[in-house]
VOBA-1610 file (N, C-alpha, C; in pm, whole numbers, padded with zeros to 5 digits, always signed):
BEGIN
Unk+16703+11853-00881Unk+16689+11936-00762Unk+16662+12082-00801Unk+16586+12166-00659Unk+16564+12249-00756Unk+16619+12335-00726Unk+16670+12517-00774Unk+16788+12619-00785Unk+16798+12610-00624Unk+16719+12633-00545Unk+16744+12641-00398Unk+16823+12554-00341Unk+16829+12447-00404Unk+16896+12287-00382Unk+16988+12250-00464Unk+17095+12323-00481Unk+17226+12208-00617Unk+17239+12095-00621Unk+17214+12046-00477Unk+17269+11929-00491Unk+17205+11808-00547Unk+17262+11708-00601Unk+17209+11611-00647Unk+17120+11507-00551Unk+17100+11570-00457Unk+16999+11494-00305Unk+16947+11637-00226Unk+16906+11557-00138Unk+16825+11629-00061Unk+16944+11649+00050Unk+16956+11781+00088Unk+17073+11762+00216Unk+17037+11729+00358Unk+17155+11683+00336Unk+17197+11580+00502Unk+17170+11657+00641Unk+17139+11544+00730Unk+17034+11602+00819Unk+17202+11591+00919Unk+17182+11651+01033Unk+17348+11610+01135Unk+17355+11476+01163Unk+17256+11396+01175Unk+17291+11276+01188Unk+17330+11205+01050Unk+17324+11213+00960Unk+17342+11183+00821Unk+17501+11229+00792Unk+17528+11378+00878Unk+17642+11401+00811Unk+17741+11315+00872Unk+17717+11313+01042Unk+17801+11223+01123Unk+17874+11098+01053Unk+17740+11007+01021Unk+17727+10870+00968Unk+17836+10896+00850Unk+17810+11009+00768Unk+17862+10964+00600Unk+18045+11009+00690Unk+18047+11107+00741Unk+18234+11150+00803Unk+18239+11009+00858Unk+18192+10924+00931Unk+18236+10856+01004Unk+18343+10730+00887Unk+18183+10659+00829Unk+18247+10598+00721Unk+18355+10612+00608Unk+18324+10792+00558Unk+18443+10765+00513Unk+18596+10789+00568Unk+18612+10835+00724Unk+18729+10799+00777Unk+18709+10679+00805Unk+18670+10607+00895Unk+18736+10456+00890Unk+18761+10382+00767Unk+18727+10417+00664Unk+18789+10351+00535Unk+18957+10394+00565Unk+18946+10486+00557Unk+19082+10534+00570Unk+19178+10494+00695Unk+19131+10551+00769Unk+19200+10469+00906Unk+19226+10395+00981Unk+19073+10241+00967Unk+19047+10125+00968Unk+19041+10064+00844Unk+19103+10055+00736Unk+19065+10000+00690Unk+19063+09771+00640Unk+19096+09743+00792Unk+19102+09607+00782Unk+18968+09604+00881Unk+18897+09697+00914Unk+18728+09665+01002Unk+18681+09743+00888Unk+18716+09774+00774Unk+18614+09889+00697Unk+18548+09743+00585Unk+18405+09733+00523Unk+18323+09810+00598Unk+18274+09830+00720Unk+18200+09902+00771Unk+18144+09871+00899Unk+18027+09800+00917Unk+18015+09730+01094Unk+17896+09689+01143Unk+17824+09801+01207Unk+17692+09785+01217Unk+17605+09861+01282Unk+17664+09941+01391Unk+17713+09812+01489Unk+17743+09851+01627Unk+17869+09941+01602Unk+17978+09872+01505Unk+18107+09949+01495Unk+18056+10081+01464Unk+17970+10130+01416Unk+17928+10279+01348Unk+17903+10338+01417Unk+17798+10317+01512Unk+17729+10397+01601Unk+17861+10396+01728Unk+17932+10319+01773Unk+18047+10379+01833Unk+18134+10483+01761Unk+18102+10475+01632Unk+18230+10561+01566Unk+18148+10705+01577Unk+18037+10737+01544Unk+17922+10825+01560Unk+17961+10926+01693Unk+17969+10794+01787Unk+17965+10874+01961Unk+18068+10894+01985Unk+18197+10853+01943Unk+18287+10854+01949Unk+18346+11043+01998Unk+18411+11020+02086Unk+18411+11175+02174Unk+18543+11222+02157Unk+18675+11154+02083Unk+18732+11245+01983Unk+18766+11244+01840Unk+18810+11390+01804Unk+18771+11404+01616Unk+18619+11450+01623Unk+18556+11467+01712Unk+18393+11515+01664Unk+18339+11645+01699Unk+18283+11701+01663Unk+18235+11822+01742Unk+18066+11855+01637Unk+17979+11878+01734Unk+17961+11819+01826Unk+17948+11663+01873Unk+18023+11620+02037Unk+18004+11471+02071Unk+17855+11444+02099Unk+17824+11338+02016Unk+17674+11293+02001Unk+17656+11210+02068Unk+17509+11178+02131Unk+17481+11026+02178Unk+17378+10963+02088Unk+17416+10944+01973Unk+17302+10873+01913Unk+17287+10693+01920Unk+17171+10695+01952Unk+17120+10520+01972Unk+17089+10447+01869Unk+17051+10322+01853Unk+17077+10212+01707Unk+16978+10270+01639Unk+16857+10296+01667Unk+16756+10337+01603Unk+16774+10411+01542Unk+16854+10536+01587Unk+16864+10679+01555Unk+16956+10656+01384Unk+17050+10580+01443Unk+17173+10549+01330Unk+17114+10445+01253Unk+17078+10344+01238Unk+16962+10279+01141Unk+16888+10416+01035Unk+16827+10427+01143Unk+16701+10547+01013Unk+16842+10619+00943Unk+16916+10694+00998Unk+17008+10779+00923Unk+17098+10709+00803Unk+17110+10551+00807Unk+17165+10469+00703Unk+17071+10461+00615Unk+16994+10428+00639Unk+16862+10424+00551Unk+16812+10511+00497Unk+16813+10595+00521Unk+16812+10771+00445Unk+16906+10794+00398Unk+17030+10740+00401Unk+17174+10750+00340Unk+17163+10695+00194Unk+17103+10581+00210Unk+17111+10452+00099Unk+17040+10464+00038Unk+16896+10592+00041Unk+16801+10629-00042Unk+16872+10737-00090Unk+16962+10828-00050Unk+17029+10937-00130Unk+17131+10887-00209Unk+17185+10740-00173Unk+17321+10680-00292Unk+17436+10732-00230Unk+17451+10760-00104Unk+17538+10831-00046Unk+17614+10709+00051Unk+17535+10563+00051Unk+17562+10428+00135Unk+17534+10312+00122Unk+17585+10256+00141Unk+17542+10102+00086Unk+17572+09965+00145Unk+17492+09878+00151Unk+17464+09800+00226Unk+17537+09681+00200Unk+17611+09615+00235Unk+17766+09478+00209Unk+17696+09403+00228Unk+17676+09320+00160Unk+17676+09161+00174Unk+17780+09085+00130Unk+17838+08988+00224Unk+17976+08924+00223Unk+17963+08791+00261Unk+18027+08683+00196Unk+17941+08545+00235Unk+17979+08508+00329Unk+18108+08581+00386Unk+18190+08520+00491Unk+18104+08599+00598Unk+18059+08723+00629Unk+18009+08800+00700Unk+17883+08737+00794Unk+17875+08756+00877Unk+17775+08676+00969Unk+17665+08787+01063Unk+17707+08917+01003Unk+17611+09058+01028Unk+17635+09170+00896Unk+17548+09247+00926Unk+17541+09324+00796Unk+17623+09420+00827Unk+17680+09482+00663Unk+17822+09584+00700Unk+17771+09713+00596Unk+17855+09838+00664Unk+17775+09959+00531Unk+17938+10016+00495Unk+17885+10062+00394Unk+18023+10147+00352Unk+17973+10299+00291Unk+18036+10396+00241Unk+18006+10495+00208Unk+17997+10497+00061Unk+17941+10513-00050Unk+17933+10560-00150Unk+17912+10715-00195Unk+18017+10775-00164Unk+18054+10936-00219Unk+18042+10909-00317Unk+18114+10819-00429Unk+18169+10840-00528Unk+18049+10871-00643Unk+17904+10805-00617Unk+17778+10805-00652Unk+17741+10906-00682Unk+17803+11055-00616Unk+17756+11178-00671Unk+17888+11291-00684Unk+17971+11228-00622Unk+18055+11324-00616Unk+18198+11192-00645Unk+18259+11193-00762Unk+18397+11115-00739Unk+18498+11243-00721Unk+18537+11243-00630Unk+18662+11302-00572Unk+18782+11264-00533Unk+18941+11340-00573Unk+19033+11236-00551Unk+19037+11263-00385Unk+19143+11188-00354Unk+19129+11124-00242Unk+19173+11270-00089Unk+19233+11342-00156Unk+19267+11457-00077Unk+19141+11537-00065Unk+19048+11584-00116Unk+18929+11617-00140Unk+18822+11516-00034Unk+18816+11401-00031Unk+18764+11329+00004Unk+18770+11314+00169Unk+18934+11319+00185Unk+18980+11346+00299Unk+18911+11478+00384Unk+18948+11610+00323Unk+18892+11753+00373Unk+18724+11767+00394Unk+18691+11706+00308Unk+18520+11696+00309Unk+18506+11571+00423Unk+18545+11472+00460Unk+18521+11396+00602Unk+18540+11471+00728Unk+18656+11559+00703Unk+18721+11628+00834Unk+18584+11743+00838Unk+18578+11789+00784Unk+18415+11875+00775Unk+18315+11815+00844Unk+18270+11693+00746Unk+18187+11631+00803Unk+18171+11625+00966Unk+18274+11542+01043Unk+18327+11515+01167Unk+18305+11639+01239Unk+18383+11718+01251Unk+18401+11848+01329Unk+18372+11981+01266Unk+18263+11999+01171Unk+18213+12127+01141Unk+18361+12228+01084Unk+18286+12357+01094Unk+18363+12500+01044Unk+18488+12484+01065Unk+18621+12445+00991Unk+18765+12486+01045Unk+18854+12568+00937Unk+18942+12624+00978Unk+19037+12680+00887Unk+19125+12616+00825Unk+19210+12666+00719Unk+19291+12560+00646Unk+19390+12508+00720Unk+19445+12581+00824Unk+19560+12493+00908Unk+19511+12403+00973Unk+19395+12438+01091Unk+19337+12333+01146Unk+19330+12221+01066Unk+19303+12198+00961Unk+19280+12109+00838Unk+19367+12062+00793Unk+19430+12080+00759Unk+19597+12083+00778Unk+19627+11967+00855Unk+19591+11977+00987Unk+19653+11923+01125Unk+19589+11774+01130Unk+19471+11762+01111Unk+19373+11689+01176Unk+19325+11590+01019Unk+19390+11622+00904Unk+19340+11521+00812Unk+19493+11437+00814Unk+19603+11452+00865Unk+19678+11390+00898Unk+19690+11284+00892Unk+19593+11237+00978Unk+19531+11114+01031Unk+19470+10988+00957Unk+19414+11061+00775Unk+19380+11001+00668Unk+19444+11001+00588Unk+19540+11151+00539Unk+19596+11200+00381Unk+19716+11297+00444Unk+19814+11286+00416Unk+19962+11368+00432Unk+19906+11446+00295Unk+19918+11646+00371Unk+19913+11758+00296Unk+20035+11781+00292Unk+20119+11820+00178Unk+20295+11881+00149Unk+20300+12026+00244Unk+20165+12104+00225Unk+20186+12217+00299Unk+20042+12295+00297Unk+20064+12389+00353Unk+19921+12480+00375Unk+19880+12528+00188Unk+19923+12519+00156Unk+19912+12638+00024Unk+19824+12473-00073Unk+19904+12372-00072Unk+19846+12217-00120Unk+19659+12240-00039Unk+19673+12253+00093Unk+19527+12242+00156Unk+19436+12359+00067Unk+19498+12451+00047Unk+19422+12596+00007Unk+19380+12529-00156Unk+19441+12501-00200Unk+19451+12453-00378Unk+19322+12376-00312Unk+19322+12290-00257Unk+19222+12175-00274Unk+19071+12209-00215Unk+19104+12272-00112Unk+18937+12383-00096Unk+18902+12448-00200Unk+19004+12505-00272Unk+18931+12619-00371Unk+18855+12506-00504Unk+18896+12403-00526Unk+18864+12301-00613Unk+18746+12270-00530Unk+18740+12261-00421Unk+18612+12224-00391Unk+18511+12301-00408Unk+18523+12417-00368Unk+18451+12530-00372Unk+18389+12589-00545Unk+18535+12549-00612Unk+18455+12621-00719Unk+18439+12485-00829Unk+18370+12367-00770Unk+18279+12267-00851Unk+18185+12331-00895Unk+18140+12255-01052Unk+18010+12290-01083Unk+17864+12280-00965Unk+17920+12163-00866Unk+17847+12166-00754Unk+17896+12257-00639Unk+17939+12330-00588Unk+18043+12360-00487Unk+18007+12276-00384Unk+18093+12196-00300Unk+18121+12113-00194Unk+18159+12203-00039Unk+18222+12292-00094Unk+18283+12347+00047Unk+18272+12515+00028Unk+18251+12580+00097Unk+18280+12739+00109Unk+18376+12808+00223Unk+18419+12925+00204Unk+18468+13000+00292Unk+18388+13104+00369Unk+18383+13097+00507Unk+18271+13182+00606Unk+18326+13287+00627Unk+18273+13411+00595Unk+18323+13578+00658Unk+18429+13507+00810Unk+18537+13547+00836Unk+18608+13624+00889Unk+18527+13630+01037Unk+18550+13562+01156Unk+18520+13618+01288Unk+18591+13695+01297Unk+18530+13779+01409Unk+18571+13931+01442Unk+18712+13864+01512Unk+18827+13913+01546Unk+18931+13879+01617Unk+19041+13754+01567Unk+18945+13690+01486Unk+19010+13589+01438Unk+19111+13606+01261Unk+19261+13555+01277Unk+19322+13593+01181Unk+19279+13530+01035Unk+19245+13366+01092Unk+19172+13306+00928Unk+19059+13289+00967Unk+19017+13290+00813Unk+18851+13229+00734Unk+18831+13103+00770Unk+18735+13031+00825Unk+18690+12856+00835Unk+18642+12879+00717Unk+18650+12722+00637Unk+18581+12622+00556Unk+18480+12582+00607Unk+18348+12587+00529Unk+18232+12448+00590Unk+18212+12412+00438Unk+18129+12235+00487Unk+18049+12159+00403Unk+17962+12216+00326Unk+17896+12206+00246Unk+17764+12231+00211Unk+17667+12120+00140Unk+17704+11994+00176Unk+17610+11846+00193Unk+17511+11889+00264Unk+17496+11967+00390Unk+17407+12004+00398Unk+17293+12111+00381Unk+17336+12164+00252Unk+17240+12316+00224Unk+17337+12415+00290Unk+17302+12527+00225Unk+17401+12621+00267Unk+17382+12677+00474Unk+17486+12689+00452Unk+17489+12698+00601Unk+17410+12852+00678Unk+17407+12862+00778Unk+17316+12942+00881Unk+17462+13074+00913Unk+17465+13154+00806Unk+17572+13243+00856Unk+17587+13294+01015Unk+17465+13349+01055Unk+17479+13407+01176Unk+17463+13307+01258Unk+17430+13181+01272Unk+17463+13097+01383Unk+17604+13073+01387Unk+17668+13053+01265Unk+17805+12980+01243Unk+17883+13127+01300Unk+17850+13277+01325Unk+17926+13358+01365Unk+17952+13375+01513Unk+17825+13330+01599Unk+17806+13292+01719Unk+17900+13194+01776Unk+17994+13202+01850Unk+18119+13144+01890Unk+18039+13079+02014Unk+18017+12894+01979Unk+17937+12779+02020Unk+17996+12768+02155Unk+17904+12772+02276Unk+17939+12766+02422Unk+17998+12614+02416Unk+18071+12581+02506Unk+18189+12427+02544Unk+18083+12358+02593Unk+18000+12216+02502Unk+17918+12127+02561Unk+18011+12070+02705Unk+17965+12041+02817Unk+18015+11957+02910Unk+17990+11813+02883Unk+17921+11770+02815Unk+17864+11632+02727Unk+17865+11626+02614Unk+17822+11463+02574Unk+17769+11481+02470Unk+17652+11425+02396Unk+17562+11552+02307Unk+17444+11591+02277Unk+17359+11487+02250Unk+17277+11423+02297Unk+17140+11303+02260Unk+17075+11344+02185Unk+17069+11311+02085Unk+16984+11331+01935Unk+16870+11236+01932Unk+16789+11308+01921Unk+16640+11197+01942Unk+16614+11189+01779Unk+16534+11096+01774Unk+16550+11019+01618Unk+16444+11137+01577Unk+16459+11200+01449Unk+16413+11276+01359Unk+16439+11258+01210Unk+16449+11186+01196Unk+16450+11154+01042Unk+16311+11134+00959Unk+16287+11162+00878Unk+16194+11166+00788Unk+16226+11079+00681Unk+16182+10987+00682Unk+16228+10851+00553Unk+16147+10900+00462Unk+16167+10876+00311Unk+16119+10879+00204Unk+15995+10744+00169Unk+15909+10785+00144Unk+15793+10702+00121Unk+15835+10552+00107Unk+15910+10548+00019Unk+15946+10437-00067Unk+16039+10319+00057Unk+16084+10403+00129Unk+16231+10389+00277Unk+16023+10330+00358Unk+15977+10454+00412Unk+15887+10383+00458Unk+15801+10295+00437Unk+15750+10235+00323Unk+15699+10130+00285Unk+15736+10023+00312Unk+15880+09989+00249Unk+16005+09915+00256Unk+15998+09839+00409Unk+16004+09951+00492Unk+16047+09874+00667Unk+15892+09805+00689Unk+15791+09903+00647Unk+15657+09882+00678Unk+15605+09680+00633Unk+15688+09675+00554Unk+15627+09540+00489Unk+15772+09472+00550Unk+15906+09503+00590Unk+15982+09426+00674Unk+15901+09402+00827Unk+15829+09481+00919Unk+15758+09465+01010Unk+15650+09373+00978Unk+15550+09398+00901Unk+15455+09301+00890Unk+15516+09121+00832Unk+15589+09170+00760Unk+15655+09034+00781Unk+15721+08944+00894Unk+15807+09025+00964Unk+15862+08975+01103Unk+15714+08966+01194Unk+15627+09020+01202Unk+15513+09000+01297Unk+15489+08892+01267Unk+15422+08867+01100Unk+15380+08740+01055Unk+15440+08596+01101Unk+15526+08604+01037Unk+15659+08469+01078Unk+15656+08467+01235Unk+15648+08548+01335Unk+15619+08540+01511Unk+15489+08492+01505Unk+15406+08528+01470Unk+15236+08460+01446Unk+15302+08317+01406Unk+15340+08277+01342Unk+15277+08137+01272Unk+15472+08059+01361Unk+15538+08107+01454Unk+15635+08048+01481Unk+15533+07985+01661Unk+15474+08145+01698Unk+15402+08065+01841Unk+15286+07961+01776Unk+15198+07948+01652Unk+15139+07878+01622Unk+15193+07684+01662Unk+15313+07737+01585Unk+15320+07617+01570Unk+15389+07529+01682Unk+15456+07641+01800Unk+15499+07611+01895Unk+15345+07585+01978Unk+15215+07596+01986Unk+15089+07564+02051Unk+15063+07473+01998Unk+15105+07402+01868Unk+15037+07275+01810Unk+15179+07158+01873Unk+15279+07187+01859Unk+15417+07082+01935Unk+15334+07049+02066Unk+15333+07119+02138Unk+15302+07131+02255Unk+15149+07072+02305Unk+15062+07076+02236Unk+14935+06989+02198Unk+14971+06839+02192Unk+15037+06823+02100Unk+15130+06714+02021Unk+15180+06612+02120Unk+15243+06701+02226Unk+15354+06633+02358Unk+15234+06590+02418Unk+15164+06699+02418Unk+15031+06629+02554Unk+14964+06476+02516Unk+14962+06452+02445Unk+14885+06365+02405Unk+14971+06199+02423Unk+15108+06255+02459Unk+15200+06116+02510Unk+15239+06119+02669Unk+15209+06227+02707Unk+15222+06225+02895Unk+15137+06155+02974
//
């Protein structure tokens, strides 16, 4: 990657980041439905609490974003013999192995954007018991000062006593938007599919389509020759 880019991928688009927080809390919190199904995901995606912003993304939308996941090594696709639909799980560990408190703080990111260490504190609860605020602070600053950095600290809103944490999976962040104190959605946001698949991602589906067309070609074929077949005894 190149100096503009540390990271070992290309960064994550919001629907990408959704998908990867989602999975890796339900490992944690589900973990007798973990991995997930399609459908289980994209509820976990829309899911309207723990998120900010609440999304409405549709199968399509969340498909392409797995699939752009699984070309960055960031997801991966279960096959299980017992399984009777396909299941994904998260593969962090592919670029980043992190222990599990780390892992935790970087999902809570993921999920709900910019927070401070207490907020963080509060709300990873739910995955990883912190001993105390000063334990949360230790483990941002480890994030922060990776040879990759994972997480940063944002200037100080005006009025406000602490600093938020953000991600940086997705490229460094937009200071002056993130200073702009975000009006209260009354909903939540419909994300129209924008993903940009990688050549290789598009090829891939391109010859899964022509195949499924094919096999429909030669399934009505042969359903016009049965049917020929019958006529000929009425």
């Amino acid at each position: 990657m190149s100096d503009e880019n540390p990271l070992p991928h290309e960064p994550l688009s919001l629907i990408e980041t959704r998908i990867l927080g989602c999975l890796i809390e339900k490992e944690a919190t589900t973990p007798d439905l973990y991995p997930l199904t399609l459908n289980s995901l994209i509820n976990a995606c829309n899911q309207k609490s723990n998120r900010s912003p609440a999304l409405e993304l549709e199968e399509e939308t969340v498909s392409a974003g797995l699939e752009s996941l699984r070309h960055k090594k960031l997801a991966l696709l279960v096959t299980q013999t017992a399984a009777r639909v396909a299941k994904y799980k998260h593969s962090l560990d592919n670029h980043y192995p992190l222990p599990s408190p780390q892992v935790t703080i970087l999902a809570e990111l993921l999920l709900r954007g910019p927070q401070t260490a207490g907020e963080l504190r509060t709300r990873c609860e739910r995955m990883y018991h912190f001993d105390g605020l000063d334990t949360m602070r230790d483990e941002l600053q480890q994030l922060a000062t990776r040879p990759t950095p994972l997480v940063m600290e944002l200037p100080r809103q005006p009025g406000k006593k602490d600093a938020r944490f953000v991600h940086l999976l997705a490229g460094p962040p937009n200071l002056e938007e993130l200073a702009t104190p975000s009006a209260t959605s009354s909903g939540p946001v419909k994300v129209d599919l924008a993903i940009t698949l990688p050549a290789e991602a598009e090829a891939r589906i391109a010859a899964l389509e022509a195949t499924v067309s094919e096999q429909a070609g030669a399934i009505a074929s042969l359903r016009e020759e049965l049917s020929a077949f019958r006529s000929q005894f009425e």
